[in-house]
Structure formats: C-alpha cells, structure tokens
C-alpha positions, 0 to 999 in steps of 0.5 A: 062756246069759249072755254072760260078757264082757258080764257082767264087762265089766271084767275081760274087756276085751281079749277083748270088744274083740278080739270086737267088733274081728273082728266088724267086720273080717269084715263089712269083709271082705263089703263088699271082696268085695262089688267083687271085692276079697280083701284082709284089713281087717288088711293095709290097714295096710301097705299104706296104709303103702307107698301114702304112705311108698313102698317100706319095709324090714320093720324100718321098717314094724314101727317105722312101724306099732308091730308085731312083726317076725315079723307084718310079715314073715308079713303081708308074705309074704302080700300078695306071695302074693296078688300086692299087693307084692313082697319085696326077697330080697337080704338075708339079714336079715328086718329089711332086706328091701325092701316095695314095691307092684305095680302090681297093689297100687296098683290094688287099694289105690285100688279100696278107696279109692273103694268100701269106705274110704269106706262103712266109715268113714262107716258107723262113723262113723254109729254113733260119732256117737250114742255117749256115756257109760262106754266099757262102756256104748259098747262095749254100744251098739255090739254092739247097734248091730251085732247090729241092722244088720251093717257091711257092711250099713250100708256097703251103705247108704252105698253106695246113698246114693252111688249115681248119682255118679260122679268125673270129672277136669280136661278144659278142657271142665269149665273153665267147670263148675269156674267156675260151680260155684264161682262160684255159693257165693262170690257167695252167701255172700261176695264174690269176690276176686281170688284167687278170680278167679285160679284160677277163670278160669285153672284149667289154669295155676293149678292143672294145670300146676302139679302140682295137680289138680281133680276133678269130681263127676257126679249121674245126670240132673243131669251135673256138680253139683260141683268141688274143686281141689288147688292144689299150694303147696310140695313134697308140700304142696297146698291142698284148695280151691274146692270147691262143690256146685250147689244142685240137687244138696243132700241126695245127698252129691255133697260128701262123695263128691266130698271123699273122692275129692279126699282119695284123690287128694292121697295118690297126689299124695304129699300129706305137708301138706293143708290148706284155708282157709274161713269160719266161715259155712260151717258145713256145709262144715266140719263135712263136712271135721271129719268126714272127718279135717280139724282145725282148725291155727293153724299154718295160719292163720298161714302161709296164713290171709292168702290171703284177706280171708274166711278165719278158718278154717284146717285140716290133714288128720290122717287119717280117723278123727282 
C-alpha cells in the first residue's frame, strides 16, 4: 500500500509531523525504561520547568510553556499520581494552584539527566547532522533514518560509546588531578596566565567556597582523564571553565560526557546565566560546546572577554538543541 502522508506530504504535514513526533516519543520511552524510569518524553517539559523555574502555578506554566490550561492541569495531576510533584489544593482556581517537585522528582529528573537527555539528544543530533535540503525531503530522511536504526537503539549506542565513564565530584585528593589536568592543554596550545594560576592552584578557595563546583570524569583502566569547574561569578550566574581532557583518553568521549554533566550540574546550581571563555584555536572544544547548546554572545565578550589575554571567544548557553 502507498503511504498517503508521504505521498502529499504537503498537504498532510501536520499528520506526518505528529507521526514522525510519536514515533520518537515511544522510542524515547524505551530508552527511559531502559534505567528503570516511567516518565513520558511529553512530561519533560514541566518538569524541566519546575527543575529551573521552581515550584510554578498552572496558570504560570501554561504561560512558560505555550500550552492550554486544561493540558497543564491533566499533565500536572498525572505527574503527582506518579509521585513526581505535588499540587497546592488550596485554591479553588485551577489557574493558581501551586506545582512543585518531590524529592522523589528531582531524583528521578537528574537520573534522566545523566542516562536518556544525553543519548537522546546526541542520538538526533547524529541524524540532524546529516540533513539538508526541502524540509520534506528531511523529514524522508528522517523516517528513513528511523525505520534503519530506532531511537532508542542509537541511543543505546551512544550509551555503549559512554560506557566505562564515570562522573566524580570535588575532593581535595582530585586537587592536584584538576591542576594537571588543566595544566596539560594551557601549556600545550597556549601560555598560562595568572588568572589560570589563580583557580588551578587554589581550586577549594577560588571555586568550592564560593558557590561553584568542579567535576571530574573517570575512564575504566585510565582513572581520572578530565576536569571542568563552574566558577560562580555573580547571582545565579557561573562560568563554565577550565575544562580539559588528558590526551590518553581522546577519542572516547570522556568531553562530551564530562560537559553534559557540568552542564546538568549548573541547572541544580539554579544557573539562570552560563557562559565561558575560549580561543579560536580550540576548535574541537568549541565546536563540542556549539553542540551541546553554547552560541557565540558579544555581550559576553565584552563583559568577561578581558579575564584573559587568550580569550577571543565568549559564549552563552542557550539550551540543548538551539
């Protein structure tokens, strides 16, 4: 039989986009319970909502995420049956009743964070990358893409790719790691400078105290082989900085494992403004950092741009996928 949609892809659009869109949503579904996770691809939203806007009223959800009342309220009401959020009952107004996460959802929300946000998104990614052309003639790529290999399977595949890498947080034993670490690409492709010297000698004064944050990233049989820090520089605000990755450990994406982490860890920081500071000559790192939702900013450059003699290149995260 012809497929009618495919046929007049014109003037059926909207089906063939809501097909191709509940297609991925079920295979998104498979990658979730692959870690023992029940939530739907289409609760993310709201919860990835309260997770940086905290606890919300459904009238200010159904503004924050462009939706009808009456599908916040049923999409609310199910997230608090599965225990994920709990409902301020107080109100008689479905518009003013209060939204807020349970422990039980910020657990579940950075469990997704770390296991199926980052292979789902890579995994389309992969497949977004090689698109070009009509918007028909992508979205034929795309089915045929899909029908080839499943989401979920490319996100398997991502994951096995990920596999033997593990995420580590500040001790003062990882100090000398972080220095090293970092020390070993500014000596390479540039010349250390004192503001370099500043944070990789003191990382629990200049960074830990201070609000910020630094995570490491182990690879099975290598131990530690990387470094980023969130170095808080203002209310909500933080720099992503001093990331490296050992040269032993190139080609397993111990960066990209690492920054999607850092990048997880700044949202439960309550990061309203991350940015970072780089070099043109970096060009892995920053194509690394476009891809996971980094774009170039002037407003940046010329806030921060002067913290380093190095730094022709300032960015701000918009979000995964922009």
């Amino acid at each position: 039989m012809t497929d009618i949609l495919k046929e007049r892809g014109a003037l059926f659009l909207g089906s063939r986009l809501k097909r191709l869109a509940e297609r991925m949503q079920s295979e998104v579904i498979k990658v979730a319970a692959d870690v023992g996770l029940a939530i739907q691809p289409s609760q993310y939203s709201l919860l990835a909502t309260l997770d940086r806007h905290g606890p919300q009223t459904i009238g200010e959800l159904t503004t924050a995420m462009e939706l009808s009342q009456p599908a916040i309220t049923r999409m609310a009401a199910k997230l608090a049956e599965m225990g994920l959020v709990s409902i301020d009952r107080l109100h008689k107004d479905q518009r003013h009743k209060t939204v807020s996460l349970t422990p039980t959802g910020v657990a579940d929300l950075e469990r997704s964070k770390l296991y199926v946000w980052p292979q789902v998104e890579a995994a389309v990614a992969e497949m977004l990358d090689g698109l070009d052309g009509p918007l028909l003639g992508q979205i034929d790529a795309l089915e045929r893409m899909l029908a080839e290999t499943p989401l979920d399977q490319r996100a398997r595949n991502v994951a096995r790719a990920e596999a033997g890498l593990t995420i580590h947080d500040y001790t003062d034993a990882l100090a000398l790691a972080f220095r090293d670490i970092n020390a070993q690409w500014i000596d390479a492709m540039y010349q250390m400078e004192q503001a370099d010297r500043d944070v990789l000698d003191d990382p629990r004064g200049r960074i830990i105290d201070r609000g910020g944050d630094i995570l490491f990233v182990e690879a099975e049989g290598l131990g530690i082989v990387g470094a980023c820090a969130l170095q808080k520089t203002g209310e909500a605000q933080y720099e992503l900085t001093k990331m490296g990755v050992l040269e032993a450990a190139r080609g397993r994406k111990a960066g990209e494992f690492l920054l999607k982490a850092v990048i997880a860890r700044a949202e439960r920081l309550g990061a309203k403004r991350l940015y970072l500071l780089s070099n043109q000559k970096s060009a892995a790192a920053i194509h690394l950092y476009e891809k996971l939702g980094f774009a170039h900013d002037e407003g940046i450059m010329q806030a921060f741009g002067a913290r380093y003699e190095r730094c022709n290149v300032a960015m701000l995260y918009r979000g995964a996928g922009r």
